[in-house]
C-alpha positions in Angstrom: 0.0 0.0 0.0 3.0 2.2 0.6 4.3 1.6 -2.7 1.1 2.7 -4.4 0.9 5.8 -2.8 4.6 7.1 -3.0 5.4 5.9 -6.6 2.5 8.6 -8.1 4.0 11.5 -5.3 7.2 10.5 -6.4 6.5 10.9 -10.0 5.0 14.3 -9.6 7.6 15.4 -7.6 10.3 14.0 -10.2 8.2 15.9 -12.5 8.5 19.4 -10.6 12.0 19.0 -10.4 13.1 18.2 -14.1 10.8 20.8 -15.2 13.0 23.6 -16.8 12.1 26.8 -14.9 12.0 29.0 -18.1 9.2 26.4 -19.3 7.5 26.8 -15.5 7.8 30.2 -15.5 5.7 30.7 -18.1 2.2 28.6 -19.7 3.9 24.8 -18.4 2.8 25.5 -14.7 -0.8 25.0 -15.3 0.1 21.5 -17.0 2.4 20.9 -13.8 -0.8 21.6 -11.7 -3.3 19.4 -14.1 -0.2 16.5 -13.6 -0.4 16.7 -10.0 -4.0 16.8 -9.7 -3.8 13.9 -11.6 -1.4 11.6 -9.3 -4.0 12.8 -6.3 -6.7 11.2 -8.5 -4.5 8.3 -8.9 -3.6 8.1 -5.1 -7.1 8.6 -4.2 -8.4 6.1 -6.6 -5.8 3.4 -5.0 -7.0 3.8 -1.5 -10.9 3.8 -2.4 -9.8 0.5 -4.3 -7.7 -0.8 -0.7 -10.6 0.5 1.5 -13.6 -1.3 -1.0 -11.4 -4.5 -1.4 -11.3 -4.3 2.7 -14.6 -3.9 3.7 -15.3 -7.0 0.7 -13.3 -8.9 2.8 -14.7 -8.0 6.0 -18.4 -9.0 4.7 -17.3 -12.6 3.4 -15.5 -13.1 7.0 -18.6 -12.0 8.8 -21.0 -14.1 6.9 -19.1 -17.4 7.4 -19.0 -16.9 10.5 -16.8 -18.6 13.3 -15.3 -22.5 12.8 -16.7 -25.2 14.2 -15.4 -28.4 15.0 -17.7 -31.6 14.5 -17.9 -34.0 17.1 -16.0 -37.5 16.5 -18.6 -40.7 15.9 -17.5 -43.8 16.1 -17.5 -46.0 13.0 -20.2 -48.8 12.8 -18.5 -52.3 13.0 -17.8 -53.7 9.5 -18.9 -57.3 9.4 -16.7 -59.8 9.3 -17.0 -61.5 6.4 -17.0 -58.4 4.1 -14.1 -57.0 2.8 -15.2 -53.0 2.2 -16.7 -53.8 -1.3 -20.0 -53.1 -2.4 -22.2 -56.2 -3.7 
């Protein structure tokens, strides 16, 4: 989960900082704004996907419910003459 929130911070910052600042300083810093926006999206997107998986698997463990353990029977005797096999 780490991994999918710092690669798309990392990329916008990567993008910031190999930005020339002659390009920044003019029209390119409302694309740099649009390309950050765009990694929150992502980043945002990634965690509703974590929390909706989460709560998925919360329902399925809820509904089976706890583990039991059935209770040991003892076998019926076989007779003595049979050998396991079906007539």
């Amino acid at each position: 989960m780490l991994v999918g929130t710092l690669v798309p911070l990392g990329l916008s910052l990567i993008n910031r900082v190999s930005t020339p600042v002659t390009w920044s300083a003019g029209g390119g810093e409302s694309m740099l704004l649009l390309w950050d926006f765009t990694m929150i999206g992502v980043v945002v997107f990634f965690w509703t996907m974590v929390l909706t998986v989460a709560v998925g698997c919360l329902i399925v463990k809820v509904m089976k419910g706890p583990t039991y353990a059935a209770d040991a029977y003892p076998l019926p005797a076989e007779h003595e003459g049979s050998k396991g096999l079906l007539p």
